[in-house]
C-alpha positions in Angstrom: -68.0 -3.2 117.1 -66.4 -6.6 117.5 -63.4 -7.5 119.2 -60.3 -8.0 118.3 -61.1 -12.0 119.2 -63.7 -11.9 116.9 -61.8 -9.7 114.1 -59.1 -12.3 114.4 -61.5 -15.0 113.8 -63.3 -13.6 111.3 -62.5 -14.6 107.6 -60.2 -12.3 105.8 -61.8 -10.3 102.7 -60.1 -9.1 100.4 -59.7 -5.1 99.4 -62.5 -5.9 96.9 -64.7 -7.3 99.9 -63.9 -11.0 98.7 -63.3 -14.0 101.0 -59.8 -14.2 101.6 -59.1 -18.3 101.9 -57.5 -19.0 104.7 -53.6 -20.6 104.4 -55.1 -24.4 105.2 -57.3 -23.7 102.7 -54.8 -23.1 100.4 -52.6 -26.2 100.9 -55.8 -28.3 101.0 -57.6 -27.2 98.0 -54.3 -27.3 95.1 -57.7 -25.8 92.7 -57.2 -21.6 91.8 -60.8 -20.1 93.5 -63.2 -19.2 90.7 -63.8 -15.5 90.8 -67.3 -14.9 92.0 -70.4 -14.3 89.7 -70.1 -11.0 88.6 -66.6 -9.7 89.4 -63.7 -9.1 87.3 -61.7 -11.3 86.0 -57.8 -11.3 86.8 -56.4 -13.2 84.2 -57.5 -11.6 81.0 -55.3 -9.1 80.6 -52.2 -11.7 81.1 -53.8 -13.8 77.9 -53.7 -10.4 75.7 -49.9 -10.0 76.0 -49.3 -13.4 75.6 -50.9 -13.4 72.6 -49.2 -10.1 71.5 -46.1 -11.1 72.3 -46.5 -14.7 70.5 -47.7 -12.5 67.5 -44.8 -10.2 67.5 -42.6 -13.6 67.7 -44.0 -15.3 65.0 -43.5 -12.2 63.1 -40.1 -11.8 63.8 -39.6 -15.5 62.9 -41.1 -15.0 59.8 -39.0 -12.0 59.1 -35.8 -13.8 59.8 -36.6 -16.7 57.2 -38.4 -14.7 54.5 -36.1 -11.9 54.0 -32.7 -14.1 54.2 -34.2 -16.7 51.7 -35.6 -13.9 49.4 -32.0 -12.6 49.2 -30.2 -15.8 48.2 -33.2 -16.2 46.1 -32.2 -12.9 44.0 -28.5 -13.6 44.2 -29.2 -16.9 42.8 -31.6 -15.2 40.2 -28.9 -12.7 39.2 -25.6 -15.1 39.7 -27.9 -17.4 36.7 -28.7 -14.8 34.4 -25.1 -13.8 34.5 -24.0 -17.1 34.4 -26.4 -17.2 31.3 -24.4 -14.6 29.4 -21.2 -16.1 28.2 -17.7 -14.5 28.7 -15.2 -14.0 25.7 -12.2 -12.2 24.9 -12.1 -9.3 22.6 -9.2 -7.6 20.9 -9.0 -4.6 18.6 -7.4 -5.0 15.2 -3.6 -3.6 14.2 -2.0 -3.1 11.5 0.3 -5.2 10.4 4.0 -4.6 11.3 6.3 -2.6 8.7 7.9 -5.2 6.7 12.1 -4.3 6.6 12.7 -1.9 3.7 12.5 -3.2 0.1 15.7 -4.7 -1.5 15.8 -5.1 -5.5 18.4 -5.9 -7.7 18.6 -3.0 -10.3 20.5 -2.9 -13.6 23.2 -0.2 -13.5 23.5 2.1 -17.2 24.8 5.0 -18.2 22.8 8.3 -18.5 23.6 8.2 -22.3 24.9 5.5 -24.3 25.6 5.4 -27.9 27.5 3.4 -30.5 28.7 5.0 -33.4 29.0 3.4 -36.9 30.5 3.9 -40.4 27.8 6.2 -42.7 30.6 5.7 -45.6 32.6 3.5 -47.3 36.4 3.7 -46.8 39.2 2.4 -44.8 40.6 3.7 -41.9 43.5 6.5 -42.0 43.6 7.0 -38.5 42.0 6.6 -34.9 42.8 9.4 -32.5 41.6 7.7 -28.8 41.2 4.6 -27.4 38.8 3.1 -24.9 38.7 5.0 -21.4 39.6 8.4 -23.0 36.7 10.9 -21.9 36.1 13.1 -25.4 33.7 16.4 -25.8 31.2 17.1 -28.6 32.0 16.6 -31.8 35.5 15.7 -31.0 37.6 14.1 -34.2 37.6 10.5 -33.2 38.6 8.9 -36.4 39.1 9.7 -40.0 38.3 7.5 -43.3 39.4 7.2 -46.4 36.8 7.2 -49.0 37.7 7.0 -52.6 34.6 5.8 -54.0 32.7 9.0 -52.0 35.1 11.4 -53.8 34.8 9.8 -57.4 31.0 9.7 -57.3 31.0 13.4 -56.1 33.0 14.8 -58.7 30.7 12.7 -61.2 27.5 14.5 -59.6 29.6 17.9 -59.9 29.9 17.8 -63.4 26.5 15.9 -64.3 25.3 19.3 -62.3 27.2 21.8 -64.6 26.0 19.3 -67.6 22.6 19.8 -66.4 22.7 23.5 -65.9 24.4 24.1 -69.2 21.1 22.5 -70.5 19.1 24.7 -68.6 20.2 27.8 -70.0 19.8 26.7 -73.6 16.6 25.6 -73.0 15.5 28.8 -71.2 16.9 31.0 -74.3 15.6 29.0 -76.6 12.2 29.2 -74.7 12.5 32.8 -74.6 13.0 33.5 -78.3 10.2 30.7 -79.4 7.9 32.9 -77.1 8.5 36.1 -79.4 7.8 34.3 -82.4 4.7 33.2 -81.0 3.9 36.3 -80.4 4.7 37.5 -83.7 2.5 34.6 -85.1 5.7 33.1 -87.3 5.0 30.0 -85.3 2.4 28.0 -84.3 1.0 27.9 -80.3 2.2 23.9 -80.0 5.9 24.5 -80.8 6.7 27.6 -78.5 4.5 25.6 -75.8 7.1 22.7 -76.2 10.1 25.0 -75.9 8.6 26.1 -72.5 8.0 22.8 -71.1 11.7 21.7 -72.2 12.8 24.4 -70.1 11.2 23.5 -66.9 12.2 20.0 -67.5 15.7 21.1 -67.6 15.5 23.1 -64.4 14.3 20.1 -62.3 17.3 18.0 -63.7 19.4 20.9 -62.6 17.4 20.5 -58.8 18.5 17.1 -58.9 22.1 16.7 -59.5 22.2 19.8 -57.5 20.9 16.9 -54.6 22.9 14.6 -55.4 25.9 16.8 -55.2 24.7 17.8 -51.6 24.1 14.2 -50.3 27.5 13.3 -51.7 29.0 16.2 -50.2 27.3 15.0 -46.8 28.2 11.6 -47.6 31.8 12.9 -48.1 31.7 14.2 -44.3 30.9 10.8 -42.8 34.7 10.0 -43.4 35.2 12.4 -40.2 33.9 10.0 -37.1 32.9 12.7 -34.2 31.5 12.0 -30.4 28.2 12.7 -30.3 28.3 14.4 -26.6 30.5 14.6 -24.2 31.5 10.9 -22.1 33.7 8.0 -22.2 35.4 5.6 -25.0 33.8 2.4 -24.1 34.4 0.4 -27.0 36.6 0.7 -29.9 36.7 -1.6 -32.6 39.0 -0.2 -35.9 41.6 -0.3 -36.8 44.1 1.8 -39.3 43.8 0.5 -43.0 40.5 -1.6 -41.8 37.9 -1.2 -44.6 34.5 0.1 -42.8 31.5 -0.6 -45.2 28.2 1.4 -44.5 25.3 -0.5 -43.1 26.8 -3.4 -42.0 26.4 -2.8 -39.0 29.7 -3.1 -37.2 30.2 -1.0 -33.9 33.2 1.3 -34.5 33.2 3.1 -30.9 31.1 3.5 -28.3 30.6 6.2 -26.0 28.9 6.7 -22.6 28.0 9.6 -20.4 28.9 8.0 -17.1 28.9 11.5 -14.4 25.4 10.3 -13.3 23.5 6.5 -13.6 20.5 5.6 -13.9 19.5 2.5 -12.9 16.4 0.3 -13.3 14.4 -1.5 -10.7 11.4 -4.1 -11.5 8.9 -3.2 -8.5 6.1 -5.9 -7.7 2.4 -4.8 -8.1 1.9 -5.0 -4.8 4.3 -2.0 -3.9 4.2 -0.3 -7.3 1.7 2.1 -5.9 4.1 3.1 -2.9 6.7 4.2 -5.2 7.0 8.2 -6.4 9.2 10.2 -8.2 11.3 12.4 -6.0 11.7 9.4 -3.4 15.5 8.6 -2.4 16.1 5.4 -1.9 19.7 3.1 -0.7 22.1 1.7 -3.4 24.9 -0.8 -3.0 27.4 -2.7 -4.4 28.6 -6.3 -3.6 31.6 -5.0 -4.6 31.8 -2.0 -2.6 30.9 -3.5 0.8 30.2 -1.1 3.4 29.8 1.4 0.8 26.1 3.0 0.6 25.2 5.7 -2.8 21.8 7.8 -2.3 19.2 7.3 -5.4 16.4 9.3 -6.3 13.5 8.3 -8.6 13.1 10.2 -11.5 10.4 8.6 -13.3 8.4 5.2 -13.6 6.9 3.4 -16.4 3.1 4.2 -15.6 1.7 0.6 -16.3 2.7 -2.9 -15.5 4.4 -5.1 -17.6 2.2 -7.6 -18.5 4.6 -10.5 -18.5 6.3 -10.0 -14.9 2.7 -8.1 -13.2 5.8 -5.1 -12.0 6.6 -1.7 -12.7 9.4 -1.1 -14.2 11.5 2.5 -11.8 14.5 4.7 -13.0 16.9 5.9 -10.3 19.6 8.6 -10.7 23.1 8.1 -9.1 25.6 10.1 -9.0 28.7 9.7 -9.8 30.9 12.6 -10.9 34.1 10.6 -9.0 33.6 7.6 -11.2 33.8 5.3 -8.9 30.9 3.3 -10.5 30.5 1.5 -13.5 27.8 1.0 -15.9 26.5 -2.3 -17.0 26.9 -3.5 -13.2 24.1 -5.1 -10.8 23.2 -2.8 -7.9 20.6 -3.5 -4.9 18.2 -1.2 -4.1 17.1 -0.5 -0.8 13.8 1.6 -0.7 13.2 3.5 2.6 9.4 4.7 2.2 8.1 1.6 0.0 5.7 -0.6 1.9 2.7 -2.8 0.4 -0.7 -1.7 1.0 -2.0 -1.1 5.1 -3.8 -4.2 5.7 -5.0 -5.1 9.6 -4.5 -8.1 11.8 -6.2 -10.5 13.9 -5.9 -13.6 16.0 -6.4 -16.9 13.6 -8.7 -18.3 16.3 -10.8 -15.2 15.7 -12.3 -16.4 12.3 -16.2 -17.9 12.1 -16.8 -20.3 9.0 -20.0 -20.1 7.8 -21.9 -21.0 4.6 -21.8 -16.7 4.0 -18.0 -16.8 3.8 -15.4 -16.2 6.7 -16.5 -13.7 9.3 -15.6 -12.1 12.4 -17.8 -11.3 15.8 -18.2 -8.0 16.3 -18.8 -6.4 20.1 -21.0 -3.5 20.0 -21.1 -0.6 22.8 -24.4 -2.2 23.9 -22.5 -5.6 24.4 -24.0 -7.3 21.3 -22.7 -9.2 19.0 -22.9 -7.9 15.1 -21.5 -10.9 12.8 -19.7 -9.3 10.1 -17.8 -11.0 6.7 -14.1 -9.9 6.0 -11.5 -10.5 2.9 -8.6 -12.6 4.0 -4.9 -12.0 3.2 -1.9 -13.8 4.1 -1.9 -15.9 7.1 0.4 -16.2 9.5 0.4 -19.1 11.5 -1.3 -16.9 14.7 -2.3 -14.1 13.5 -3.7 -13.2 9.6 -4.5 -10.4 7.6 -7.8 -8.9 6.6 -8.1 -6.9 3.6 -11.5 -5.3 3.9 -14.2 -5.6 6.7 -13.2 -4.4 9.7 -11.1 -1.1 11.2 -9.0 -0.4 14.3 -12.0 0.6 16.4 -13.0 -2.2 16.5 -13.8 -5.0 19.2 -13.4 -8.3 17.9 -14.3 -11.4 19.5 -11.8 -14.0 20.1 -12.3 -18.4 20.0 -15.9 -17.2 20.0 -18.3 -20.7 20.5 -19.8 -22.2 17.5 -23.4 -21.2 18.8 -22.6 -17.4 18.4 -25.4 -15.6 16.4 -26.4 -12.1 15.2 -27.6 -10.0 18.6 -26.0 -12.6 21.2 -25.2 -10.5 24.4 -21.8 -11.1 25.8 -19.9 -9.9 28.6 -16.6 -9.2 26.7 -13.3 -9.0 28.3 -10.3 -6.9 26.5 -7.6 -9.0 25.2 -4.1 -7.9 23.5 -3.7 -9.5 20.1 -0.5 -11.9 19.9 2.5 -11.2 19.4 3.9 -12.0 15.1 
C-alpha cells in the first residue's frame, strides 16, 4: 500500500480513472484537455439542446411574424373587397300626400223649372199671383180672353151637325139603293156609288167631329194653370195684354225650389273618384260661415269632349228656402282624390338611352335596373305612375357606372320631406 506521502504525491485521477491536472496545470495550460482516445465525450449532450433550443426559437420567431402579418394580410384582403363594394342609400317609395279636399264652383238650379206660355190667342182678363207666390197643381194662374177660339168653335159645331146631317142621308139613301139592287131594278154600279157616298160622309162627320175637339181643347188654353207645385219666378202679363200663340213670349215661370240640384264640372283626373251616394260640402260666398250637406245623385257617364270633365248633379236641400236658384255655390268634396300614384327622391332617377329608370336593391344586395312612368315633379321629390311599389328598395344619387347585377351594400334612407 503506499503512503499517505506518496498518495499525496501521486497525480489525482479522476472517478473515471482519468488524470486529474493538477491546479498549476491549469493556470499554465489556458487549452480545455482533450478527452482521451476512446472515452466519452462531455460536451455532446450540451450541443443537442443548444440546438433544440435555437430551433424552438427560430420557430417561435417565425410564429410571431407569420401569423401577425397573415392577419393584417386578411384584414387588408377583406377591408378591400369591402372597400370594393360601394355604399348607397336606399329608400322605399310613398304615396303621395292627400291633396286638401276638392273645391268646384257648381251652378245652383231648381229641382224643376218651367216656363209657361200662351197655347191660344186672346188677351188677358186677369192674372191671379204674382212673382214669389208658391202655387199647387193645376192652380188657376191666369185667364184669356179668346174670341177668335170661340167663333171658330162654333163654326166646327155646326160644320159637324152639317156633316152629320149628310151622313144620315147618305146612309138611307145607301140602304134603299141596296134593296133595289137586290131586286135587280138597278144596276150593280149605282147602288155601289150610294155605298161609297156613305162612307165618304161618315169620315167627314170624323173630321169636324176633330176639329170640334181640338177647338174645344184649344178653347181650354184660355185657363193658364201651374204645372206642379213651386214658386212664381217670373211673370210677364199683363190685364188686356194680347198673348199670341207661338210667339214665344214667357208668361210665368215657376220653380220647384224645396230641394237643388246643382252641377259640378269634375276634371278627368278625379272623375273616376266621384260616386253617386257621396256627400260632399256646399257654400255660399254669401252665406259665410254657413256650410249645406250635398249628395250626388247621378253623373253624366262620359266626358265632355270639349272641357275633358265630367259633368256631377248634387241634391241640396232646402225646405227653409234659404237658398236660391240660379246662384254659384262651391263644392267641397270630402272623398275625391286623383289616382294613388308613389313618390321618390328626384336624385333617384337614372337616364339612359331605355328611358328613365330607377335602381332597384334586391334581398341578395343586387342591383335590378328597372324603367318607371313619370308624373308630376316636384322640385325634390316626383311621382311615378307605373314601375315600382311600396316594397320596394330604391337606390338613391346612385353613380353613373351602376349596372344590372352591381352588388351594393345599401343603407336605409327616409324619403324627403314635400
Amino acid at each position: 500500500m503506499k503512503s499517505n506521502t506518496e498518495f499525496l504525491d501521486a497525480p489525482a485521477h479522476s472517478r473515471e480513472g482519468s488524470v486529474v491536472p493538477e491546479p498549476s496545470e491549469l493556470h499554465d495550460s489556458p487549452q480545455r484537455p482533450q478527452p482521451a482516445a476512446g472515452g466519452p465525450n462531455p460536451s455532446g449532450p450540451r450541443h443537442g439542446g443548444l440546438f433544440w433550443i435555437a430551433l424552438l426559437f427560430a420557430a417561435g420567431a417565425f410564429a410571431l411574424g407569420f401569423f401577425p402579418r397573415s392577419r393584417e394580410r386578411a384584414v387588408v384582403r377583406n377591408e378591400t373587397r369591402e372597400l370594393a363594394v360601394p355604399t348607397v342609400d336606399v329608400t322605399s317609395p310613398e304615396p303621395a300626400k292627400a291633396a286638401p279636399p276638392l273645391l268646384f264652383s257648381g251652378e245652383v238650379k231648381a229641382l224643376s223649372e218651367a216656363a209657361i206660355y200662351a197655347r191660344a190667342n186672346g188677351y188677358v182678363r186677369r192674372w191671379l199671383v204674382d212673382i214669389g207666390a208658391h202655387v199647387e197643381k193645376d192652380q188657376l194662374l191666369a185667364e184669356l180672353d179668346t174670341p177668335e177660339v170661340e167663333r171658330d168653335l162654333a163654326q166646327g159645331r155646326a160644320e159637324l151637325s152639317q156633316a152629320d146631317a149628310a151622313r144620315s142621308l147618305a146612309e138611307t139613301t145607301a140602304k134603299r139603293w141596296v134593296e133595289m139592287r137586290s131586286a135587280k131594278t138597278i144596276s150593280p154600279q149605282e147602288a155601289d156609288e150610294k155605298v161609297a157616298d156613305l162612307a165618304l160622309k161618315k169620315a167627314t162627320v170624323e173630321a169636324a167631329n176633330a176639329k170640334v175637339q181640338r177647338l174645344e181643347e184649344m178653347l181650354g188654353f184660355n185657363k193658364i194653370t201651374a204645372p206642379f207645385a213651386g214658386t212664381v219666378t217670373v211673370r210677364t202679363l199683363d190685364v188686356g195684354q194680347l198673348v199670341t200663340a207661338g210667339a214665344g213670349r214667357e208668361l210665368f215661370r215657376i220653380a220647384q225650389a224645396d230641394k237643388l240640384r246643382i252641377f259640378v264640372r269634375v276634371p278627368q283626373n278625379y272623375a273616376r273618384s266621384v260616386v253617386v251616394d257621396q256627400t260632399a260640402d256646399v257654400t255660399f260666398t254669401e252665406l259665410p260661415g254657413r256650410t249645406f250637406e250635398g249628395k250626388i245623385v247621378r253623373t253624366a257617364g262620359s266626358l265632355d269632349a270639349s272641357s275633358r270633365t265630367l259633368l256631377t248633379e248634387l241634391e241640396v236641400d232646402n225646405a227653409k228656402g234659404e237658398l236660391f236658384a240660379g246662384s254659384y255655390a262651391q263644392v267641397r268634396f270630402r272623398d275625391v282624390q286623383s289616382a294613388a300614384v308613389l313618390t321618390i327622391p328626384a336624385n333617384a332617377l337614372l337616364f339612359r338611352i331605355e328611358g328613365t329608370m330607377v335602381g332597384i336593391v334586391g334581398a341578395d344586395n343586387h342591383v335590378t335596373l328597372r324603367k318607371v312612368t313619370m308624373g308630376r315633379d316636384f322640385g325634390q321629390i316626383v311621382e311615378v305612375l307605373s314601375g315600382l311599389i311600396t316594397a320596394d328598395r330604391v337606390v338613391v344619387n346612385p353613380p353613373d357606372s351602376l349596372v344590372e347585377g352591381s352588388e351594393i351594400r345599401p343603407v336605409e334612407q327616409p324619403v324627403p320631406a314635400k
